[in-house]
N, C-alpha and C positions, 0 to 999 in steps of 0.2 A: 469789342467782343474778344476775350482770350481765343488764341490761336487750336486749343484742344476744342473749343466747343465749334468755331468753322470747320474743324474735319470732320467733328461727328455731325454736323448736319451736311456736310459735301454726302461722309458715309449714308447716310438717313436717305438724302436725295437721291444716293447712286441708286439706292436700294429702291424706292419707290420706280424711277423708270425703269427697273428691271422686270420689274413686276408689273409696268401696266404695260411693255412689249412681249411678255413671255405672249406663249401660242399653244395650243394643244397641237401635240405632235400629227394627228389624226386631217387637222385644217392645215398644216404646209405643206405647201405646192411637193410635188414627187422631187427627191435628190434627183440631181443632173446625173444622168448615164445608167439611170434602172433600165432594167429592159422593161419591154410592154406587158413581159407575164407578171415581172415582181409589182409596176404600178397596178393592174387589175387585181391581184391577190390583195396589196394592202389597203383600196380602196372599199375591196369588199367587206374585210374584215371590218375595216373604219365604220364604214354603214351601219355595219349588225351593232357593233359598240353602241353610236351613239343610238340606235335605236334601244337601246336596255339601259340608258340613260351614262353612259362612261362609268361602271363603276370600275374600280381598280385595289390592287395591291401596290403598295409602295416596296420603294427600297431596302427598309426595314424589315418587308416580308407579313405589315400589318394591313389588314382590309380597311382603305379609307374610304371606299364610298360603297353603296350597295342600296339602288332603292326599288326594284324589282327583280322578282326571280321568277322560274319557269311554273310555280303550279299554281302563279296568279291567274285571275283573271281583270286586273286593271288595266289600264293604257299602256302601252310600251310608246315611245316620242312621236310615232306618227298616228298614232289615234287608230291603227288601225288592226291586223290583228294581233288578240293578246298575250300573252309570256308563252303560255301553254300550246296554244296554234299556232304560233311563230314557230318553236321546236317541232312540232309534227311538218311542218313544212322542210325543215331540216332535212330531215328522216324521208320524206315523202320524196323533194326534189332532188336528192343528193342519189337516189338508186338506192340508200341503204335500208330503205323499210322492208321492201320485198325479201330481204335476206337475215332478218330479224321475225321475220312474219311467221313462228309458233311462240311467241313471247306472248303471256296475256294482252289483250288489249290492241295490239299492234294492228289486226286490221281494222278494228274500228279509225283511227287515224287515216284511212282511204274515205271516211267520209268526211262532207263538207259537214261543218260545223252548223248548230241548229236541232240535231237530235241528241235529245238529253240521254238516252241510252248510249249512244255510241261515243258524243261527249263526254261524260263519265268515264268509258270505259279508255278512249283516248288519253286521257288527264290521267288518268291511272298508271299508263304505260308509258308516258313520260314521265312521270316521279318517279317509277322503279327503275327508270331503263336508264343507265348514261349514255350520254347522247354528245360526250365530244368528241369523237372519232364522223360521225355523223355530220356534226358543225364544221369540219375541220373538209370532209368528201364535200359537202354543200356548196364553201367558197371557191375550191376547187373545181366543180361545175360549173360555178356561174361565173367563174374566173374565163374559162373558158381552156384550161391544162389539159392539155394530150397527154393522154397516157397516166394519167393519173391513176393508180389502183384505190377508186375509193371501196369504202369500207368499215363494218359499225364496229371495227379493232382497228388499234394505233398500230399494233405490230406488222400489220399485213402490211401499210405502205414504207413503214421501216424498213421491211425485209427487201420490200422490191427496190427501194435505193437501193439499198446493200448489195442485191443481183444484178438491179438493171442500171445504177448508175453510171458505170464506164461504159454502158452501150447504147447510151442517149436517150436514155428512161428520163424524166422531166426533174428528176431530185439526184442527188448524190451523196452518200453516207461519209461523213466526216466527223473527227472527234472534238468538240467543242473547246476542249483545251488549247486545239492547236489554230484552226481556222477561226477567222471571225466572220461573227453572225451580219445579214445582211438583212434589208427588207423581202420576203418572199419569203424567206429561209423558215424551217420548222425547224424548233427546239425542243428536245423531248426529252423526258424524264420517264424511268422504270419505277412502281410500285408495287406495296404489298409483298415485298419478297422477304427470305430470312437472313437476306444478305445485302449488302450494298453491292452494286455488280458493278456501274460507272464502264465507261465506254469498250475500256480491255474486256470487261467480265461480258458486256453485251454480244461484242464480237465474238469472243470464244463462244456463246450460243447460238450463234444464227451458225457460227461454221461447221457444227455438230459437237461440239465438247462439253453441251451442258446443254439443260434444258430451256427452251426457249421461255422468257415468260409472258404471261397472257397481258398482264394488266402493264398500261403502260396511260402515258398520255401527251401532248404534243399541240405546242402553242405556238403562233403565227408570228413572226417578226416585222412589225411595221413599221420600224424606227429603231435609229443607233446614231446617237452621240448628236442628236441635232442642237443647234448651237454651240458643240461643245463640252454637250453637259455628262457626255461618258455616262449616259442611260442608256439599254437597251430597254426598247417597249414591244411589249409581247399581247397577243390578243388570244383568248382561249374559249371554247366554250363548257359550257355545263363547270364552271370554276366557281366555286362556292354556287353554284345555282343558275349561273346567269352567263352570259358573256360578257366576259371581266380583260380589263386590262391587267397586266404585272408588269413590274419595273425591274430591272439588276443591273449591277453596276457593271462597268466595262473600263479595263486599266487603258492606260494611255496609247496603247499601240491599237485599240479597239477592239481587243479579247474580250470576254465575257468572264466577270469573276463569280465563278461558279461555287454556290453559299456549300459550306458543309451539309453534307445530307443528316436528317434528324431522323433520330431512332424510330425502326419504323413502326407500321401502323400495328394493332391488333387484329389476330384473326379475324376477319369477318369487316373491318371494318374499310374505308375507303381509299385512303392513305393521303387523301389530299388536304391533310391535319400538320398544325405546328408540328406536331409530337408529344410520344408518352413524358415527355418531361416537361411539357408547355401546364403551369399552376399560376394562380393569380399571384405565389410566392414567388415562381421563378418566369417574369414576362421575360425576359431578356431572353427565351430560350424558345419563347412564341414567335415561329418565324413560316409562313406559308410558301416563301420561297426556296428553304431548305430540303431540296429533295434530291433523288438521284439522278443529276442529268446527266444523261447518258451517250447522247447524238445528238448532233447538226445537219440536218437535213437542208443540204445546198440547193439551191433553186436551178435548174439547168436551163429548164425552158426558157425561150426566148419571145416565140409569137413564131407568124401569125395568129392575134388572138381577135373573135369577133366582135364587135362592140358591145362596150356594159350597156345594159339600158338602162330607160330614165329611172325607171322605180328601182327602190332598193331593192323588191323582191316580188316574184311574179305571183299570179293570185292562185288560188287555193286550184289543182291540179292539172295547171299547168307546169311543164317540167323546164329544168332550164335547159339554156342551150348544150345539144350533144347529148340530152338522153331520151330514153325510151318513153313513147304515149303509156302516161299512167295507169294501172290496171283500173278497170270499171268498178264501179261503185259497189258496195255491199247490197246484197238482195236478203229476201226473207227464207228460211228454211220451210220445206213444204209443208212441217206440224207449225210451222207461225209461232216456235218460242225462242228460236232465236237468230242470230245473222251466220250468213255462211257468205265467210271471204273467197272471194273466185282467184282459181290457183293462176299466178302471177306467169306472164307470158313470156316473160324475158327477162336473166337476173344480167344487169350490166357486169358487173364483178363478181364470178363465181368464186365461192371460197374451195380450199381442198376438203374432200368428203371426213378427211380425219377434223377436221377441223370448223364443220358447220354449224356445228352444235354449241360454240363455245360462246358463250351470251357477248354481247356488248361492253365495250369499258370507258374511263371517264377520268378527270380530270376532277371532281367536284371534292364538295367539301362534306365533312364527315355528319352531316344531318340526314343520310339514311346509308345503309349498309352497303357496298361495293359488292358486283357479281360475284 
């Protein structure tokens, strides 16, 4: 056998055992020397993933898997509840419902599922509502993080890094350029603005030089460079619909190469799109990871953290550990034509009063309009 053809099948074979060892990042054992908050954080996220069955974005910035989203009502992997209850459970166990609760629909999600009225009106206000700021307070609950400012806005717990980080607040505001990303860590990107801001423009807003912006979104880091492979892997929710993995690349020092941001969205719309210049003439310009990322939110916490339990997730109004008994169920109004939500007894995270009113935001993809 000519000596060119043993290498390409040496090549062929290297290739084949590489690939029946690869692993999905989500099933290897925790890196040696995480602390006990960054293993709960990415175990959690892991769960919610494989429960929406892994879909992801690749490296390229292209969706390569996607087989449920949130306004199904199919199976999600454990058969048990579906796309749409799974996010009211978000929203319910994370504290962030109560603080969303004049949005259409939102108290119906206090009821256990089974009434087709308040079902309806449920499923309603998850499709309107983004809900990854939500996903993002949820893992953080059931992670078990002190101190955590959850919240139905990315901005709010940006900001309190930004504040409370040098004074043992559970995150710490750093610029992705310069630190690398870790398991735990949140990575977050600014949208919908008429500017690219990127981490200087960010900062000059939280320190009063500019206005702050509202819309923002902020995905989990649950892997970096395993085996090697200089990927960061990222877990988001409400990311094209679902919770979605995303992949970026990471240079050799284990920086994160952060894609050029893509021209941004149109008024009104969500920004978590290629971009105005993504056409079936120009794919090379279709890229879902090209946005403004702006921070690295350092993970500080350490533990003591209490233990995960067995279930991926607790049942329908039960709350997780560290927060408040769930407000009581929806009654009938005394004319019997429609529900009156009972005013909620405890907000875990108050917002500032300038600021209560400003709806939720998201991470998602551009199949309905951004707040």
């Amino acid at each position: 056998m000519p000596i060119r053809w043993l290498f390409a099948l040496g090549v062929a074979l290297s290739s084949l055992a590489f690939k029946a060892h690869a692993i999905e990042v989500c099933d290897a054992p925790p890196r040696f020397g995480l602390s006990p908050a960054a293993i709960a954080i990415v175990r959690t996220a892991c769960e919610e993933h494989r429960q929406w069955m892994r879909p992801f974005i690749d490296r390229r910035g292209r969706l390569a898997s996607l087989r449920v989203t949130e306004a199904e009502s199919g199976n999600l992997a454990d058969h048990g509840l579906v796309p749409w209850q799974r996010v009211a459970m978000y929203w319910r166990d994370s504290g962030t419902l109560v603080m969303v609760g004049d949005e259409p629909g939102a108290s119906s999600c206090l009821v256990p599922p089974g009434n087709r009225y308040t079902d309806s009106d449920c499923r309603a206000f998850i499709i309107d509502t983004p809900w990854s700021a939500a996903f993002v307070s949820w893992v953080m609950a059931r992670a078990g993080i002190v101190g955590f400012q959850r919240s139905p806005r990315h901005i709010d717990y940006i900001r309190a890094a930004w504040k409370d980080g040098g004074n043992g607040g559970p995150y710490r505001y750093a610029d992705p350029a310069v630190e690398k990303p870790a398991p735990g860590d949140l990575l977050c990107y600014i949208r919908n603005r008429d500017q690219v801001l990127g981490h200087a423009g960010l900062t000059s807003s939280l320190t009063g030089s500019g206005r702050i912006p509202k819309e923002s979104h902020c995905d989990i880091v649950v892997a970096a460079n395993v085996g090697g492979d200089r990927t960061l892997h990222l877990i988001g929710g409400n990311v094209l619909n679902a919770v979605t993995m995303r992949q970026l690349d990471l240079d050799r020092s284990g920086h994160v190469l952060l894609p050029v941001p893509s021209a941004l969205a149109e008024e009104g719309q969500d920004g978590n799109d290629p971009g105005r210049e993504c056409t079936p003439a120009q794919q090379d310009l279709c890229d879902f990871n090209r946005q403004d990322w702006a921070v690295l939110l350092k993970l500080q916490a350490t533990g003591p953290l209490p233990a995960l339990p067995a279930a991926p997730a607790p049942p329908i109004g039960v709350p997780a550990p560290g927060l408040p008994p769930m407000p009581a169920a929806l009654t009938p109004t005394p004319s019997g034509t429609g529900l009156q939500p009972p005013a909620p007894t405890q907000v875990p995270v108050p917002l500032p009063a300038a600021e209560a009113a400003v709806p939720a935001e998201s991470g998602a993809a551009p199949l309905r309009p951004g707040p």
